[in-house]
C-alpha positions in Angstrom: 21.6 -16.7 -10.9 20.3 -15.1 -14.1 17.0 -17.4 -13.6 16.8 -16.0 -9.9 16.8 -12.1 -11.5 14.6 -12.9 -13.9 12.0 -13.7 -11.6 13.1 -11.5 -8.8 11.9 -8.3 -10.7 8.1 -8.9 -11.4 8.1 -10.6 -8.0 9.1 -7.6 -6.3 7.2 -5.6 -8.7 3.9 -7.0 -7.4 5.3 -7.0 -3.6 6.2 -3.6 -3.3 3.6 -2.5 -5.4 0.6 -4.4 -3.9 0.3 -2.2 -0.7 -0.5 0.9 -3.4 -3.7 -0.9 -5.0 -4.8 -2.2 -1.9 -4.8 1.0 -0.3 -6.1 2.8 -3.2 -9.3 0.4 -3.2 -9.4 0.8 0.7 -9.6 4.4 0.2 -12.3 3.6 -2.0 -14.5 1.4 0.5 -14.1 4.3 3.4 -13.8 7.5 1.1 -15.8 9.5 4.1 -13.5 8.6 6.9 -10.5 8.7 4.5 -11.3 12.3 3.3 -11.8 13.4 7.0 -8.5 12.1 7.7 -6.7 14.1 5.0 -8.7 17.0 6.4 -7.4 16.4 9.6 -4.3 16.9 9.0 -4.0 19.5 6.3 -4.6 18.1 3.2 -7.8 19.1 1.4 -10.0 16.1 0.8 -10.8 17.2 -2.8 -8.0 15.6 -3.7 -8.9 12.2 -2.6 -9.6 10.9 -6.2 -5.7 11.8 -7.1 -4.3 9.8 -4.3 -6.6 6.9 -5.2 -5.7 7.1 -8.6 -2.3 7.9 -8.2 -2.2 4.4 -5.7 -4.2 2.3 -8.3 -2.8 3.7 -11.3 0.7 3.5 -10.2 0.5 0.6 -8.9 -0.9 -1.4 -11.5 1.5 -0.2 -13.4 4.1 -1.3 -11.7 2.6 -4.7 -11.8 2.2 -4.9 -15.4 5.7 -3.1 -15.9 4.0 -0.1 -17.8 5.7 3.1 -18.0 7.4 1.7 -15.2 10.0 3.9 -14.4 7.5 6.7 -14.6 4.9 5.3 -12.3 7.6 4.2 -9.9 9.2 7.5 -9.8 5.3 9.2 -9.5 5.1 6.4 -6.5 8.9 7.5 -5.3 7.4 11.1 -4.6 4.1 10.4 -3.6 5.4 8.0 -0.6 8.1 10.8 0.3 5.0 13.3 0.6 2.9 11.2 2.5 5.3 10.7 5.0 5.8 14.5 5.2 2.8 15.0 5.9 1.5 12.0 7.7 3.9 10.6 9.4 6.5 13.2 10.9 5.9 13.0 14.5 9.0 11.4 15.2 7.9 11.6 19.4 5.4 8.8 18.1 7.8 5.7 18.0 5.0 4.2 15.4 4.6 7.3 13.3 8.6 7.5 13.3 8.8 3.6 12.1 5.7 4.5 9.1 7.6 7.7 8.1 11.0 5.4 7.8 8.7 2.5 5.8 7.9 5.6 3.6 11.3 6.2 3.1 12.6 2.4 2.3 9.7 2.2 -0.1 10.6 5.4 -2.3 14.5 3.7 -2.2 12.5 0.6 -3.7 10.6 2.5 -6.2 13.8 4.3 -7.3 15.7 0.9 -7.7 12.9 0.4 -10.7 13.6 4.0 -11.8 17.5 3.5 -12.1 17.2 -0.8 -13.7 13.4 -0.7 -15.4 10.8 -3.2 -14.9 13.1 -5.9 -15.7 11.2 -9.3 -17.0 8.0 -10.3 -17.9 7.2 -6.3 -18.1 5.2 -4.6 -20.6 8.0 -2.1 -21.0 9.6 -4.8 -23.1 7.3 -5.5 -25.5 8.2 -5.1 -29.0 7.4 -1.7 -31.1 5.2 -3.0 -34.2 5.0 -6.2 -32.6 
């Protein structure tokens, strides 16, 4: 069992943290029609290069385990504010179901802010060494 947790936790670091980079670097390829969107719906777009590095940044991070429980509680709160404010139209079945995926994502990120990266994280390197 303790070989099963060792790998569980940079496993699940890259799962749950993959959908952040890939979206950051989407974000990137379609920064027009993804700054319209924010417009859209109330958030200026000036603060596009934030959210891309917040989803990058953060996201590699948790990867690496760096700073994880930082990044992962910076990820906690940033997926709690986007469904806020994207996805609260709970008469939209689909916009209800991405609001809750928000939701069950910053539990996940909170997991890593409560138990730390776990193995194979750079959190556990040695100081001095």
């Amino acid at each position: 069992m303790q070989q099963i947790e060792k790998l569980a936790m940079p496993v699940g670091r890259v799962l749950i943290a993959m959908m952040f980079v890939m979206a950051g670097f989407g974000k990137i390829v379609d920064y027009a029609g993804t700054q319209g969107y924010m417009e859209m719906m109330g958030v200026p777009g000036a603060l596009l290069p934030l959210v891309i590095i917040t989803e990058i940044g953060g996201g590699l991070a948790i990867i690496l385990g760096w700073q994880t429980r930082l990044a992962a509680l910076a990820l906690a709160g940033f997926s709690l504010i986007s469904a806020v404010i994207f996805h609260a139209d709970f008469a939209d079945q689909m916009q209800m179901t991405m609001f809750l995926k928000n939701v069950s994502i910053a539990g996940g990120f909170l997991f890593l802010v409560a138990h730390g990266a776990g193995a194979y994280a750079l959190d556990n390197r040695q100081k001095g060494a």
